[in-house]
C-alpha positions in Angstrom: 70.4 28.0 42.6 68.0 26.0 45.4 66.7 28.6 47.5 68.3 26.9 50.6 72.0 27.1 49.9 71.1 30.9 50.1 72.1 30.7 53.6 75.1 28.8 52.7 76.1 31.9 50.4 76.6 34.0 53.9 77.8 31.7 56.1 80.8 31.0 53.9 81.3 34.7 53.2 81.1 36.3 56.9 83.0 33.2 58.1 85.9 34.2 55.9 86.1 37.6 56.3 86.0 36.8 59.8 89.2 34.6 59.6 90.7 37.7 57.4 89.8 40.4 60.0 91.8 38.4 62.4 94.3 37.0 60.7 95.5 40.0 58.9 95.5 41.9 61.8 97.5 39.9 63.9 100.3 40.3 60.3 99.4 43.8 61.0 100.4 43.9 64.3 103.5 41.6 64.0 105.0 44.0 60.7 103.8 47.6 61.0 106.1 49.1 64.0 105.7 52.4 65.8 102.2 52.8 65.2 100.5 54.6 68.1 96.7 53.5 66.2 97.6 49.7 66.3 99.6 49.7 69.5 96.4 51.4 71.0 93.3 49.5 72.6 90.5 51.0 70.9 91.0 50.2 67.3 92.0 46.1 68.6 88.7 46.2 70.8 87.0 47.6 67.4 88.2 44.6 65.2 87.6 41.4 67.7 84.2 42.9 68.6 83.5 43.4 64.5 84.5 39.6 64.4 82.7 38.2 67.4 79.2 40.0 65.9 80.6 38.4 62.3 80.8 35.0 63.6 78.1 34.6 65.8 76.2 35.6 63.1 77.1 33.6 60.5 76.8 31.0 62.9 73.2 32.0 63.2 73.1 31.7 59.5 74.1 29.0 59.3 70.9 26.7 60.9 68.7 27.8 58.8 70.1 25.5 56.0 69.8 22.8 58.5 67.0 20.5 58.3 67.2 20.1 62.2 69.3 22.5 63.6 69.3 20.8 67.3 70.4 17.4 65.7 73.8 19.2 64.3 75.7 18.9 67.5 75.5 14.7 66.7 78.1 15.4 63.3 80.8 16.0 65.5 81.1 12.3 66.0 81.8 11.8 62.9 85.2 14.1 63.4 87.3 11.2 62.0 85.9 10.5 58.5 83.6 13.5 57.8 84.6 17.0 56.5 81.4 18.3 57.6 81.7 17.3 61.3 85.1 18.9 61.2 84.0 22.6 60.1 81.6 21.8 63.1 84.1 21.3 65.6 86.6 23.9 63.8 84.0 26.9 63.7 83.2 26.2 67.2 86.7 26.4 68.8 87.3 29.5 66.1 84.2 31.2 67.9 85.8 30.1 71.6 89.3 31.4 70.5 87.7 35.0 69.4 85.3 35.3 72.2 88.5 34.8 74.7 90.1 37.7 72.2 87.3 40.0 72.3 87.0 39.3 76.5 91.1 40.0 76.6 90.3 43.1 75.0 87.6 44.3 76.3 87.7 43.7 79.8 91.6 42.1 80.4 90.2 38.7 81.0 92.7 37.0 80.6 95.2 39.5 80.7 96.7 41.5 77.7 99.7 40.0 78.1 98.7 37.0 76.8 96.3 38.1 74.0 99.1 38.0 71.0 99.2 33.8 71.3 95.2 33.9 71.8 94.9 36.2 68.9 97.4 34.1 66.6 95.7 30.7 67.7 92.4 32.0 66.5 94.0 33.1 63.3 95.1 29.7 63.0 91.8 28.3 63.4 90.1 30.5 60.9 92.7 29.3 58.2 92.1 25.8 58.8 88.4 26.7 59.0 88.3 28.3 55.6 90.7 25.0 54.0 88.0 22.2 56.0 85.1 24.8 54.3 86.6 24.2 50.8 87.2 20.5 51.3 83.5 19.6 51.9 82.6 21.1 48.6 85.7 19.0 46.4 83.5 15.6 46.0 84.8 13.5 43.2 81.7 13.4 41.2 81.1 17.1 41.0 83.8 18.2 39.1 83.5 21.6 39.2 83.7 21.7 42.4 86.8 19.2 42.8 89.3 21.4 42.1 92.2 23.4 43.6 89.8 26.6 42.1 87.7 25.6 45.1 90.4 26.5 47.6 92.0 29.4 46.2 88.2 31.0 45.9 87.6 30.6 49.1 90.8 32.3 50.7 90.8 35.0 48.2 87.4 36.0 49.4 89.1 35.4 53.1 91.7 38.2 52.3 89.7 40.7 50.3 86.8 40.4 52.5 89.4 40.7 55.4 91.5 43.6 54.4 89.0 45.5 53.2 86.7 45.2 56.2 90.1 46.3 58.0 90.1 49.4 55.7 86.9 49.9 56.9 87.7 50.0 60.6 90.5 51.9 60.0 88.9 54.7 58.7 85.8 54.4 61.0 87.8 53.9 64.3 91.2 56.2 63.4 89.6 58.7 60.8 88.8 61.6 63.7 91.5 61.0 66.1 94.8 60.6 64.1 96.5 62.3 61.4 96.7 60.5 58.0 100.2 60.1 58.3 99.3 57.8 61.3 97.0 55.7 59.4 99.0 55.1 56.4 101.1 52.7 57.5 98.2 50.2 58.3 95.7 51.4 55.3 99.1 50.8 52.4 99.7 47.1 53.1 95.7 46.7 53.8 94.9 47.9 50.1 98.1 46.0 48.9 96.5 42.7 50.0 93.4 43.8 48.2 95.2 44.4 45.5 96.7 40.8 45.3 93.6 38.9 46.2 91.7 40.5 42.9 94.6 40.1 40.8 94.7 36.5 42.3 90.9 36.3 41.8 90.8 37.2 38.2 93.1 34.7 37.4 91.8 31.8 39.2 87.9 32.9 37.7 89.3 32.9 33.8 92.5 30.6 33.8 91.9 28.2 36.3 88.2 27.0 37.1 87.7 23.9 35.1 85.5 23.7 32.5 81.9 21.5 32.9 81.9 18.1 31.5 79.5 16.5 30.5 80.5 12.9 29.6 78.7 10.5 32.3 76.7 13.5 33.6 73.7 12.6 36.1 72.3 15.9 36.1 72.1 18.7 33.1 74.8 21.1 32.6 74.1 24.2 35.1 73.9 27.3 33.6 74.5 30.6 35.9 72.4 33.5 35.0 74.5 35.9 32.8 72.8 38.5 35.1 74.8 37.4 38.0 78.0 36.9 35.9 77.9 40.6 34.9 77.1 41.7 38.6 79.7 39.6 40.1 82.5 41.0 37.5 80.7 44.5 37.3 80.4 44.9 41.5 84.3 43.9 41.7 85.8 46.0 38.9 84.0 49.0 40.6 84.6 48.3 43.9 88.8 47.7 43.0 88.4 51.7 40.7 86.4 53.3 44.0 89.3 52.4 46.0 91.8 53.1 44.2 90.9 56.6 43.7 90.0 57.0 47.0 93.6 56.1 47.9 95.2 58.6 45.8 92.7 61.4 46.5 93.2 60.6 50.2 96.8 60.7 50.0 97.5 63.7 48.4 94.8 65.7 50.1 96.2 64.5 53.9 93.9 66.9 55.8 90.5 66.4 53.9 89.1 62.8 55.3 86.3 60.9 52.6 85.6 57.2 54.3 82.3 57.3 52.4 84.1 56.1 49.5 86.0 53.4 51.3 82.3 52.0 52.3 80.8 52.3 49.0 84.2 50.2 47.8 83.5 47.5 50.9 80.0 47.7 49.4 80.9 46.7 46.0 83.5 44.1 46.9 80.7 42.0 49.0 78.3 42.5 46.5 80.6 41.1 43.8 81.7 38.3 46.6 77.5 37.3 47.2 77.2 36.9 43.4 80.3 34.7 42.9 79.6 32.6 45.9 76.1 32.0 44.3 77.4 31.3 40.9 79.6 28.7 43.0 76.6 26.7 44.0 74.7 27.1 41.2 77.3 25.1 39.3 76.5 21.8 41.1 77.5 19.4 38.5 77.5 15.8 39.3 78.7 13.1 36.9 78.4 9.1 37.4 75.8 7.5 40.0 
């Protein structure tokens, strides 16, 4: 893989578990009733703040892949015919919408009252951010690349990414000051989503990426490293068994707290997400002129 897309491998992946922090948190707070953790102020400053810092970094990222990086705000003329010049504008109202979140939060301004259509327009956002993300990448003469596989990758790391950075929060911001039976009903539907989006994952990596061709090829077959094959299955497999157990063991022992293991699982899963996101651009294929 060229050593520039390398930036391109994190902006990607920290702009999508951005748009899963907030988007499954506003789910969360539309679904899970009666919770005194998720009705509270602390653990919603916690996740816009964690996306704001995700965002703006990524954003930083993001110019270093950029020949000239002052030159960028001229794409967004080009809103009309170029996919590019839309993730521009898209990622810039996305930042707006959780930087309005985070000041709601944070400091009431605007008000609270208003912060549930602020929070679900930046959720909005994100998804279209994450669908205009996987549409630059589907060009008809990378084939590879031009495939529903595209899309579905990218939102599955959007939701695992999300929910398990979530998981994360959960435990960091509620693990001393509420009881387990408090947490559970936010931590259950949070590993339930991880759940799906590796079961999802799995299938889209062995049943539904399409296979290289090479009839009219312009450029030789890519070849990933096996290395980073084995990693990126390796990394997810063990991040997916450390969580698990870490759910049953935290279950049944309700007063005994062991977040360690939620971060080594969080560690695993964006391990396994930097490797398959690499693999993803070292598979440029290109056929025809």
């Amino acid at each position: 893989m060229n050593s520039n897309e390398w930036p391109l491998v994190f902006f990607t992946l920290l702009s999508q578990m951005t748009t899963g922090i907030i988007f499954i948190s506003l789910l969360l707070t539309l679904f899970v009733k009666n919770s005194e953790m998720l009705s509270g102020n602390d653990f919603r400053k916690g996740y816009f703040l964690v996306s704001l810092v995700l965002i703006v970094v990524a954003m930083g990222i993001s110019f270093f892949h950029l020949a000239s990086p002052l030159q960028s705000v001229y794409a967004l003329g080009n809103l009309g015919s170029s996919w590019l010049s839309r993730e521009i504008f898209v990622m810039s109202l996305f930042t707006f919408l959780i930087a309005v979140c985070c000041s709601s939060a944070w400091l009431g301004i605007p008000g609270l009252s208003g912060l549930r259509l602020w929070h679900a327009a930046a959720a909005l956002a994100g998804l279209i951010l994450v669908w205009i993300m996987a549409r630059i990448y589907m060009l008809p003469l990378s084939p590879v690349w031009d495939s529903p596989s595209t899309i579905t990758a990218f939102y599955i790391s959007t939701f695992l990414l999300g929910a398990m950075a979530l998981v994360v929060l959960t435990m960091f911001a509620g693990g001393k000051n509420f009881p387990v039976s408090e947490i559970k009903p936010l931590l259950w539907p949070l590993i339930a989503i991880v759940f799906l989006a590796v079961m999802v994952k799995l299938l889209n990596m062995f049943l539904f990426e399409p296979e290289i061709a090479v009839t009219g090829a312009g450029l030789p077959p890519p070849v990933p490293a096996f290395s980073w094959q084995v990693l990126h299955i390796l990394s997810l497999v063990m991040g997916f068994f450390v969580l698990i157990f870490w759910a049953n063991f935290q279950m049944q022992h309700t007063a005994i707290y062991r977040p360690q293991l939620v971060y080594i699982s969080f560690i695993f899963f964006f391990i396994s997400e930097i490797f398959g996101r690499a693999i993803f651009y070292a598979s440029y294929y290109r056929v025809g002129v």
